[in-house]
N, C-alpha and C positions, 0 to 999 in steps of 0.2 A: 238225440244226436244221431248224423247215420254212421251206420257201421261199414267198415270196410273190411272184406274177406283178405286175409293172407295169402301170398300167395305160396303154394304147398303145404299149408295147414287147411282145418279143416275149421278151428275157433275162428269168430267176427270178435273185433273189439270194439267196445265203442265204453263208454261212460261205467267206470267201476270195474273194468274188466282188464284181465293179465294182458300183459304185452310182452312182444319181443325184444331181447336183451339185446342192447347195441354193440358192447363190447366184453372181454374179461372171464367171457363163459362161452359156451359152443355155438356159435349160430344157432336161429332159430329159438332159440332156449326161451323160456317164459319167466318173466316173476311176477310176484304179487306184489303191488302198493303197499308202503308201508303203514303199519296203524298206527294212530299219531293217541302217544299217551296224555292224559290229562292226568297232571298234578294237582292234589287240590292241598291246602294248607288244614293243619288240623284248628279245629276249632279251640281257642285262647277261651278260660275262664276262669275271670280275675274274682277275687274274694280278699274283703276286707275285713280286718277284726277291728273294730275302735272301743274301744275302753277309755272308763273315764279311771285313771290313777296313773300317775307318771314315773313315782318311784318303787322299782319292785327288789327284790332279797336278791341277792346274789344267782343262786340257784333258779329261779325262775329265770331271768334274762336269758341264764346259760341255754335251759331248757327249750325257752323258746326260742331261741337261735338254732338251735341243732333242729329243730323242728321246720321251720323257715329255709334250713339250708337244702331240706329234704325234699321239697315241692319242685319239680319239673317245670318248665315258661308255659305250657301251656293248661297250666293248674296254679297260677300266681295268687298267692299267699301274703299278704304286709298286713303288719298290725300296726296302730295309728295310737297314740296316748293323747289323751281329753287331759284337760288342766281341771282337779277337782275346785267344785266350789270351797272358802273357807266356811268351817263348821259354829263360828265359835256368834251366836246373838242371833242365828238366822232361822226361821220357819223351815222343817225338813220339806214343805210344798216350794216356797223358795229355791232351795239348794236346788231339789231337781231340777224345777224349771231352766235353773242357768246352766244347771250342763247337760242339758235333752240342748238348747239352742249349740252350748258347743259339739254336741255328738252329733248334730243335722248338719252345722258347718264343716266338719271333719269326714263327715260320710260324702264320696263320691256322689258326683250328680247321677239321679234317673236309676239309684241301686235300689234291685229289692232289699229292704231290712228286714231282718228276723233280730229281735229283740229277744235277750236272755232273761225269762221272769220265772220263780219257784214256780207261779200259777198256769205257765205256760204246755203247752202238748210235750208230753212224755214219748220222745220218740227211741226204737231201738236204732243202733248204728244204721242198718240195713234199710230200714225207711228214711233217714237223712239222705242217705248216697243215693236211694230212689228220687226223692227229691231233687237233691243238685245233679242227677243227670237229665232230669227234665228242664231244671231252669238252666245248665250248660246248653241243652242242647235249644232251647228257648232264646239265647245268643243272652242270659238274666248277667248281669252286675250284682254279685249278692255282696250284704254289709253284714256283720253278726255287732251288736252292738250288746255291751259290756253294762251296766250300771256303774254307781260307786258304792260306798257304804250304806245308800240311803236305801237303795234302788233304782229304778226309770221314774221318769214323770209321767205322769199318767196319758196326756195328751202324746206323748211319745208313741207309749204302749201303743193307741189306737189307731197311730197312723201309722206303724210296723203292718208288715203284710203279714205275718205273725207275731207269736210269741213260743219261745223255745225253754222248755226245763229245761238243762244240762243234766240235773240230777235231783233225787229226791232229798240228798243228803246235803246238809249246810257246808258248799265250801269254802275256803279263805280267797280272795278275791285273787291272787295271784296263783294258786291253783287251777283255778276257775278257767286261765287265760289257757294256762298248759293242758289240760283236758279240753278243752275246743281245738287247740292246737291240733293236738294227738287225733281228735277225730277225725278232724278232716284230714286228716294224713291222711287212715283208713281208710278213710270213703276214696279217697283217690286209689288207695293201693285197689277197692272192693273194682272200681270202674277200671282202675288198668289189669284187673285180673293179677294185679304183682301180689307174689308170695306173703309181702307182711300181715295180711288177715288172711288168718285160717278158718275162720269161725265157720 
């Protein structure tokens, strides 16, 4: 662009360069362009629990509500209840198979799953939250899928991008829900730097 000299200055302006104020301040006066802020939206990442068992103890519901109320929108948390197969004349290869098909129909389209299996990676808190800040920031869909009494069906297991201990210790399946709960709290508070892990 050309520049045109002021007249009784000694600055040219032309393109990206201060100009003289027209009114409101003293003749001659200069400002600078203002710099135009970009907003950007934080990054949303949603996370499913689905479990196969519909009715839980009193105490667990409560548990996991208070725990679900805890998650900020853009760390979204729902747990999903699978309808268990009935137990009673049926092959336990059976059972599974029918609720791996309802735990696939209940998982969100295109989610990574990580499957809960005993035999699964032993991870500590700190390597999980490692984890889901790579697939957050991956833009991942995580699913954490639950069994029932039997376990996962096996063709599940394999097509899980993982499998995940919870623990070494055998716990009651509605425990089970509330410790996944509680973690991923943690792993959120580990990523928002929030006080509730000290570790």
């Amino acid at each position: 662009a050309r520049n045109h000299r002021i007249r009784g200055q000694g600055a040219q302006v032309g393109a990206g360069a201060v100009r003289p104020q027209e009114g409101g301040e003293k003749a001659g006066a200069l400002t600078r362009p203002r710099a135009r802020c970009r907003r950007f939206a934080p990054t949303v990442m949603r996370i499913s629990v689905v479990a196969v068992g519909q009715r839980q103890p009193r105490w667990a519901d409560e548990a996991a509500a208070d725990f679900l109320a805890r998650f900020p929108g853009d760390f979204a948390v729902t747990v999903r209840d699978v309808k268990p197969e009935p137990r009673r004349g049926q092959a336990v290869d059976r059972l599974r198979a029918a609720e791996a098909e309802r735990l696939r129909a209940a998982i969100p389209a295109g989610s990574l799953v990580v499957a809960l299996d005993e035999r699964g990676t032993d991870w500590t808190t700190l390597q999980l939250a490692a984890a889901m800040r790579g697939w957050r920031d991956a833009a991942e869909t995580v699913a954490f899928a639950i069994g029932g009494p039997d376990g996962l069906d096996a063709a599940f297991k394999r097509d899980a991008r993982m499998l995940l201990r919870l623990s070494s210790l055998t716990l009651p399946h509605a425990l089970a829900r509330i410790v996944l709960l509680e973690q991923l709290y943690r792993v959120w508070s580990i990523l928002a730097n929030h006080p509730y892990h000290r570790g």
